[in-house]
C-alpha positions as CSV (number, residue, x, y, z in Angstrom):
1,X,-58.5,-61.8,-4.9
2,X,-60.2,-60.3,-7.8
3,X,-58.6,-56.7,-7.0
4,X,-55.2,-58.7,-7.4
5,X,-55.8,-60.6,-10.6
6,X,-57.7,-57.9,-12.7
7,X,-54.5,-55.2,-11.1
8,X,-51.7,-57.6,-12.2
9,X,-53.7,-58.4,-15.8
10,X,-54.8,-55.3,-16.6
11,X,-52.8,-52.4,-14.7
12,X,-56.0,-50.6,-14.4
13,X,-56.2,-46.6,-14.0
14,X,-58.8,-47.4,-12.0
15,X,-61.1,-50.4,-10.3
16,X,-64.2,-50.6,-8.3
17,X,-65.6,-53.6,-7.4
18,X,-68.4,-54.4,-5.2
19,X,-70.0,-57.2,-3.9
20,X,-73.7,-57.7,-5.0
21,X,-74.0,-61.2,-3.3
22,X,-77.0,-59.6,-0.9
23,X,-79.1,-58.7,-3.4
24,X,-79.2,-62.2,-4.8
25,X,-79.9,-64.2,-1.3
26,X,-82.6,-66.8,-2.2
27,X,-81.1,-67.1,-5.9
28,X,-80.7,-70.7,-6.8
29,X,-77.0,-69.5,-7.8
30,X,-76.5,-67.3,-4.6
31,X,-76.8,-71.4,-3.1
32,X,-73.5,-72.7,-4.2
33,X,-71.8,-70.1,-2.2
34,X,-70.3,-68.0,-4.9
35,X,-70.2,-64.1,-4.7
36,X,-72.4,-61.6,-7.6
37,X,-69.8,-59.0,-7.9
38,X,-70.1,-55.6,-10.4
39,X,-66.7,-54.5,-11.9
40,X,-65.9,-51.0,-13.1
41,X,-62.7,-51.3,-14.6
42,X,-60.5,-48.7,-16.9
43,X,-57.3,-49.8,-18.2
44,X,-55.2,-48.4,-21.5
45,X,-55.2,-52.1,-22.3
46,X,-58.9,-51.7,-23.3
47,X,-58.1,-49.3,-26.0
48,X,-59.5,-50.0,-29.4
49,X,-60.9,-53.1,-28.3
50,X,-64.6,-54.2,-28.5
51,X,-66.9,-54.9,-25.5
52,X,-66.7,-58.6,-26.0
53,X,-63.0,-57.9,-26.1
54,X,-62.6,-56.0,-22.9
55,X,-65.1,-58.6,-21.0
56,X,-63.1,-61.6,-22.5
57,X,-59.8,-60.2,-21.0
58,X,-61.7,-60.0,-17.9
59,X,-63.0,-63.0,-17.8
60,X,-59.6,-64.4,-18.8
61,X,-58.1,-62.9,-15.5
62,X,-60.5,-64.6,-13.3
63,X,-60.5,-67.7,-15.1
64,X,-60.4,-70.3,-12.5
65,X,-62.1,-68.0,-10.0
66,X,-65.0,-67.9,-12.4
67,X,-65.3,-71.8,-11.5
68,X,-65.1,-72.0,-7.5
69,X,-66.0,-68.2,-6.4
70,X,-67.8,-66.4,-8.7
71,X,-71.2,-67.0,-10.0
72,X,-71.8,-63.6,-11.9
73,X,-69.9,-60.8,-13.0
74,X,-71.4,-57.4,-14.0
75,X,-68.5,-55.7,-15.8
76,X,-68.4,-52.4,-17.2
77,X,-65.2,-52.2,-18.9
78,X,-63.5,-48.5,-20.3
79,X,-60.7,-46.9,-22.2
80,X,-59.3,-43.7,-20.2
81,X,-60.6,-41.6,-22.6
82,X,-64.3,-43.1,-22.7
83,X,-64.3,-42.6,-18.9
84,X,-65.5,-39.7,-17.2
C-alpha cells in the first residue's frame, strides 16, 4: 500500500521501504497495531524543494494511512542529483 501511493504521487526514480515494526515491539505505539516503516525515496518532484517540503508531499500521499496503519515514518527524501 505505501509502495502504491508514494509510486502514483511521486513517480519515484527509486523507493525502498522497509518495515521497522520489530524493532519497536514493547513500544506503547507498536500496541495499536500500526507498522514503523523507514522510506528512502528519490523523485524529480523533490527538486528544489526543502526537507519539510519533500516530507510534507510524503506525508500528503499517505494521508489517511497515516491514521489507521502507520504510527511512524522515517523518511529520507532526495532529488536525483543529490542521490548517490
Amino acid at each position: 500500500m505505501i509502495r502504491q501511493r508514494l509510486t502514483t504521487v511521486l513517480a519515484p526514480e527509486s523507493l525502498e521501504i522497509t518495515d521497522e515494526s520489530h524493532l519497536h515491539a514493547g513500544h506503547a505505539g507498536a500496541r495499536s497495531g500500526k507498522g514503523h516503516y523507514a522510506v528512502t525515496i528519490v523523485s524529480e518532484k523533490f527538486t528544489g524543494l526543502s526537507t519539510l517540503e519533500r516530507h510534507r508531499m510524503v506525508y500528503g500521499a499517505l494521508t489517511d494511512a497515516m491514521e489507521s496503519d502507520i504510527h511512524a515514518l522515517n523518511i529520507h527524501a532526495f532529488a536525483p542529483d543529490e542521490f548517490a
